[in-house]
C-alpha positions in Angstrom: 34.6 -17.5 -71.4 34.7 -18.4 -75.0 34.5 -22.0 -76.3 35.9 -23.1 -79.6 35.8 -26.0 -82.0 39.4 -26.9 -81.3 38.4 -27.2 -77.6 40.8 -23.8 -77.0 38.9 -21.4 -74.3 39.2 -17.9 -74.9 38.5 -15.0 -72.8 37.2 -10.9 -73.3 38.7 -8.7 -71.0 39.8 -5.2 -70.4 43.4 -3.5 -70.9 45.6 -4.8 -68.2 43.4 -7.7 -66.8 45.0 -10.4 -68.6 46.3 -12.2 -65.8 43.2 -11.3 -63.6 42.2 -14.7 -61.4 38.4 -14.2 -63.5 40.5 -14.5 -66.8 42.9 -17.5 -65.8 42.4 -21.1 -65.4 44.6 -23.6 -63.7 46.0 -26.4 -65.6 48.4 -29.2 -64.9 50.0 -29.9 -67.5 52.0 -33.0 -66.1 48.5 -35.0 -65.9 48.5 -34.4 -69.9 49.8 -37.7 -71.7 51.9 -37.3 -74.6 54.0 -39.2 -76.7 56.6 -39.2 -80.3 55.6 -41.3 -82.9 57.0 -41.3 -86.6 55.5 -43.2 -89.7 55.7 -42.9 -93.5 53.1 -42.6 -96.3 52.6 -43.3 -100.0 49.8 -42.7 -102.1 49.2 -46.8 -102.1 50.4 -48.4 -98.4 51.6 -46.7 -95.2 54.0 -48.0 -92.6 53.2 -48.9 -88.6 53.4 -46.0 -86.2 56.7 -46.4 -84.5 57.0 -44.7 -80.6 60.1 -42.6 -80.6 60.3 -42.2 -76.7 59.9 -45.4 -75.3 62.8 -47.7 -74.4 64.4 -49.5 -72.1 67.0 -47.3 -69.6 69.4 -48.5 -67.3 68.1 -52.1 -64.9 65.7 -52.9 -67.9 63.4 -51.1 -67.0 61.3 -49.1 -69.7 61.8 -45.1 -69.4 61.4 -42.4 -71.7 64.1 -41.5 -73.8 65.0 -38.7 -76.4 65.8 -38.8 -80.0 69.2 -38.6 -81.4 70.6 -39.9 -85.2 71.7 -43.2 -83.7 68.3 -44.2 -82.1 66.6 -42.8 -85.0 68.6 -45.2 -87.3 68.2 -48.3 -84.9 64.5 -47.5 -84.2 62.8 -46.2 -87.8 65.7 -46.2 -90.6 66.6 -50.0 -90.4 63.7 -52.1 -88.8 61.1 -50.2 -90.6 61.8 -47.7 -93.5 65.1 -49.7 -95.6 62.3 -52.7 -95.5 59.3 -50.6 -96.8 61.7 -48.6 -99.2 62.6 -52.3 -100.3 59.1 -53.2 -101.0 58.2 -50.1 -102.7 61.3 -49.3 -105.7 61.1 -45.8 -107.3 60.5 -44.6 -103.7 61.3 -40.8 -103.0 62.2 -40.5 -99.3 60.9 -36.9 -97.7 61.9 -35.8 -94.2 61.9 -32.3 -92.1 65.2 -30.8 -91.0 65.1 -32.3 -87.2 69.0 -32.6 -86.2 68.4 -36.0 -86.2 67.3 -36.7 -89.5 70.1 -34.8 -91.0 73.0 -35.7 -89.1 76.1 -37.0 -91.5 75.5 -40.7 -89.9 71.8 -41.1 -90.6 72.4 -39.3 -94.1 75.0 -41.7 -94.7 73.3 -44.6 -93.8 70.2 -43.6 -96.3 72.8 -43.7 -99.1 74.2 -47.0 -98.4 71.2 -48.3 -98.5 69.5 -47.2 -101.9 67.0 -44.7 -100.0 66.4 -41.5 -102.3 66.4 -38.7 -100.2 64.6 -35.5 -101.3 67.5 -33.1 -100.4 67.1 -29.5 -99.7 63.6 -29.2 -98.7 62.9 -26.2 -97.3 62.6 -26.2 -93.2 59.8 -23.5 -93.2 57.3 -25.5 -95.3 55.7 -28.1 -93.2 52.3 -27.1 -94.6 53.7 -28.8 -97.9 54.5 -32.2 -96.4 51.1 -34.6 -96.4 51.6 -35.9 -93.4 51.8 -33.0 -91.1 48.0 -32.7 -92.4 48.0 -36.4 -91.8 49.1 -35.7 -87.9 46.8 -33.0 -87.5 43.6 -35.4 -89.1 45.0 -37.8 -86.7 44.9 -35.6 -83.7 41.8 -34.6 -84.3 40.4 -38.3 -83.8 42.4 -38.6 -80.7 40.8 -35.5 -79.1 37.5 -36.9 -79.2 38.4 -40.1 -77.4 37.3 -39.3 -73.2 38.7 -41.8 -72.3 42.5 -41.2 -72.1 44.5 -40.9 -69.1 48.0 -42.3 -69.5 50.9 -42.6 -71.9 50.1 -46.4 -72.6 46.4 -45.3 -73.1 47.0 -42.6 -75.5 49.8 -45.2 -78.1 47.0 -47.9 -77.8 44.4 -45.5 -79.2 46.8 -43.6 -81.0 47.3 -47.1 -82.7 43.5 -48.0 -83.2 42.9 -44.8 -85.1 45.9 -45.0 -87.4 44.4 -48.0 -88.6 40.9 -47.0 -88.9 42.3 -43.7 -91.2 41.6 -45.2 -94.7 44.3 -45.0 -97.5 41.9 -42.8 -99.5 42.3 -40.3 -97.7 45.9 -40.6 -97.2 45.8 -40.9 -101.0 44.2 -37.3 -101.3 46.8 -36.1 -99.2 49.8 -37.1 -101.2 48.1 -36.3 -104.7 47.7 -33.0 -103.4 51.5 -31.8 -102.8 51.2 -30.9 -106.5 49.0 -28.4 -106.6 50.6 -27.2 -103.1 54.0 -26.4 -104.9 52.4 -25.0 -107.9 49.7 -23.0 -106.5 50.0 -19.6 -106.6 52.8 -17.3 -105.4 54.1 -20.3 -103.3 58.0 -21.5 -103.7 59.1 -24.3 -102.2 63.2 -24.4 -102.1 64.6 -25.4 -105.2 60.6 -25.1 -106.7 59.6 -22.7 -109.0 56.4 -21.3 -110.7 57.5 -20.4 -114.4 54.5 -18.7 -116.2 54.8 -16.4 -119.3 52.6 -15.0 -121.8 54.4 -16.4 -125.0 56.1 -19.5 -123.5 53.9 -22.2 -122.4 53.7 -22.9 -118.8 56.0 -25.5 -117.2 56.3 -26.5 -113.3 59.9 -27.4 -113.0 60.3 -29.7 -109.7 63.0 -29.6 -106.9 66.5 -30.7 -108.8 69.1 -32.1 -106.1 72.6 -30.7 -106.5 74.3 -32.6 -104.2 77.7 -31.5 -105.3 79.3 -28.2 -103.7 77.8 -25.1 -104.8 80.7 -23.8 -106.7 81.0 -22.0 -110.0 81.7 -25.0 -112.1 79.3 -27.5 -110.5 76.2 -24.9 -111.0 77.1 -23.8 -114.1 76.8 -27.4 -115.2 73.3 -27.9 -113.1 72.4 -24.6 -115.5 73.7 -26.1 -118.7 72.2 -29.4 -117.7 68.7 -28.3 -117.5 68.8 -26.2 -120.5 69.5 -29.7 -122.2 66.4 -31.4 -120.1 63.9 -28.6 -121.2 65.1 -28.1 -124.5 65.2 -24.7 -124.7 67.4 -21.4 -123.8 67.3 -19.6 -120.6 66.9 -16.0 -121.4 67.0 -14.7 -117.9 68.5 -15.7 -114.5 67.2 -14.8 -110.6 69.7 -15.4 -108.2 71.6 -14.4 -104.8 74.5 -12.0 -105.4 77.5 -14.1 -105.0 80.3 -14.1 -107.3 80.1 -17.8 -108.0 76.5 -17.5 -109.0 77.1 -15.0 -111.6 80.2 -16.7 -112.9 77.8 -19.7 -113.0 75.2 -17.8 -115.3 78.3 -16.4 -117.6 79.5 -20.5 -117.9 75.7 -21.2 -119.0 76.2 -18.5 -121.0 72.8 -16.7 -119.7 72.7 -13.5 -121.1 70.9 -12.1 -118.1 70.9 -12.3 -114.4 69.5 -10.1 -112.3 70.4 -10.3 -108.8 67.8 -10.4 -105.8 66.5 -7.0 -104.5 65.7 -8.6 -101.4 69.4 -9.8 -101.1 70.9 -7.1 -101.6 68.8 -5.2 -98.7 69.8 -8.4 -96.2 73.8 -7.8 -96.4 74.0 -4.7 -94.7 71.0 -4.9 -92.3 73.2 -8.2 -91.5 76.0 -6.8 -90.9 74.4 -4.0 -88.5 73.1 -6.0 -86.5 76.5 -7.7 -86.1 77.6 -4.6 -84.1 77.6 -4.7 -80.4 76.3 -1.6 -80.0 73.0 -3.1 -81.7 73.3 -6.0 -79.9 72.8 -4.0 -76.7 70.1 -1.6 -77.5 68.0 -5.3 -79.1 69.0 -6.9 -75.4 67.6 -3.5 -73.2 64.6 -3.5 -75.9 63.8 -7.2 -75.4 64.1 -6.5 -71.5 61.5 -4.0 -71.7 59.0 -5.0 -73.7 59.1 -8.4 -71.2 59.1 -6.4 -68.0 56.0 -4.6 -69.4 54.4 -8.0 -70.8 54.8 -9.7 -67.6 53.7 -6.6 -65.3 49.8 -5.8 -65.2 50.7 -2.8 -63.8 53.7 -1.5 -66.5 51.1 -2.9 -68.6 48.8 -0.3 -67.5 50.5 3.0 -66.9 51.8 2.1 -70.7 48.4 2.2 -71.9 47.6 5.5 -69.8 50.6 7.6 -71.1 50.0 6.1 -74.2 46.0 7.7 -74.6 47.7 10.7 -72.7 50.5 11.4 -75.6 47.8 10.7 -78.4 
């Protein structure tokens, strides 16, 4: 057995002994304490930690519940993040893709109340956001508390150590999403690296185009930020739709070169939109889960595996 410093135990053993009693531990999970929380951060001032799952069920008596876009508007949007937007102007709200967060009536409820969303953020890039490094710094002070057994034991110290994280740090954190979208091969939705030898470098920032993505309304987005930057766009990246590249003509952009990547997608898309690929995927799938789950699959695999190399 193999200890590590995020308290994960690891194990050597041979082909096919994975599931071996020696190599297995026991663990009940239903003795672990958990808990959802939510809270916002700025580089100056952070809000309280608000407990997503606990409320009050049927009889009054407190339960457990789940998250949908009305509780999330009752429980974070109105009692705590309309008032800290209030008390912070020029504030840029920033959110993952949860259902939740994006349904039409918590959206719509951001807007009639003056909170700036930052639209279109990608839902792959959770390393970007500050406080998902913020969670895991917090988690990290949590695991070495011993003395944790319950639900209400974990939000009470769960509480005590978001107070005791100190703003610098929270300050780092946010100063840093920066050089996280402008580092190095890294693009972030609507963020892009520009660099070129005889044009001096700019880091253009996520523009929200909250109108429909047709031909006019990009084609204005382009001419738009041609006027912002004060120069000519020379040369256009983009998907292959029609609309896009009647969208570079409008701007009048002499070039646009459609993505490589793109144009490889569309029919590996539509292959695997047949049934008879659907099938062969579903017996493949079946397989490879049979053999995971089967020390003994497992095994002969291995054997006949040595024996055809």
């Amino acid at each position: 057995m193999v200890d590590s410093s995020d308290r994960r135990q690891r194990v050597y053993h041979r082909r096919g002994e994975r599931f071996r009693d020696s190599c297995v531990v026991e663990e009940e999970r239903s003795r672990r304490a958990s808990t959802l929380i939510w809270a916002g951060i700025t580089a100056n001032d952070r809000t309280y930690l608000v407990f997503l799952d606990q409320g009050v069920g049927r009889g009054g008596r407190r339960r457990r519940l789940g998250l949908n876009a009305q509780r999330y508007i009752n429980t974070v949007l109105q009692p705590v993040l309309v008032p800290f937007v209030q008390q912070h102007p020029r504030t840029l709200f920033m959110q993952d893709n949860a259902r939740p967060h994006v349904a039409r009536v918590s959206l719509n409820f951001l807007q009639q109340n003056g909170v700036q969303l930052l639209a279109n953020w990608s839902s792959m890039s959770a390393d970007l956001n500050p406080i998902e490094h913020l969670w895991d710094h917090l988690k990290q002070r949590i695991r070495k508390r011993q003395n944790i057994h319950d639900v209400q034991g974990l939000r009470v110290a769960l509480q005590a150590e978001w107070r005791q994280i100190s703003q610098a740090t929270i300050r780092t954190l946010v100063r840093s999403m920066r050089r996280r979208c402008t580092s190095e091969g890294k693009h972030v939705g609507s963020v892009f690296r520009i660099c070129s030898g005889l044009v001096k470098r700019r880091d253009i920032h996520l523009r929200a185009c909250n109108e429909s993505h047709t031909r006019e309304h990009v084609g204005n987005v382009f001419l738009q930020t041609q006027q912002e930057w004060a120069c000519k766009i020379c040369a256009l990246t983009t998907d292959n739709a029609a609309d896009m590249k009647i969208a570079a003509q409008t701007a009048q952009i002499p070039i646009n070169i459609g993505c490589f990547a793109h144009t490889h997608n569309l029919p590996y898309g539509r292959a695997l939109d047949l049934k008879e690929v659907h099938q062969v995927l579903a017996n493949m799938r079946s397989i490879a889960s049979f053999i995971y789950r089967s020390t003994t699959a497992s095994s002969l695999l291995s054997k006949n595996s040595q024996r055809i190399n």
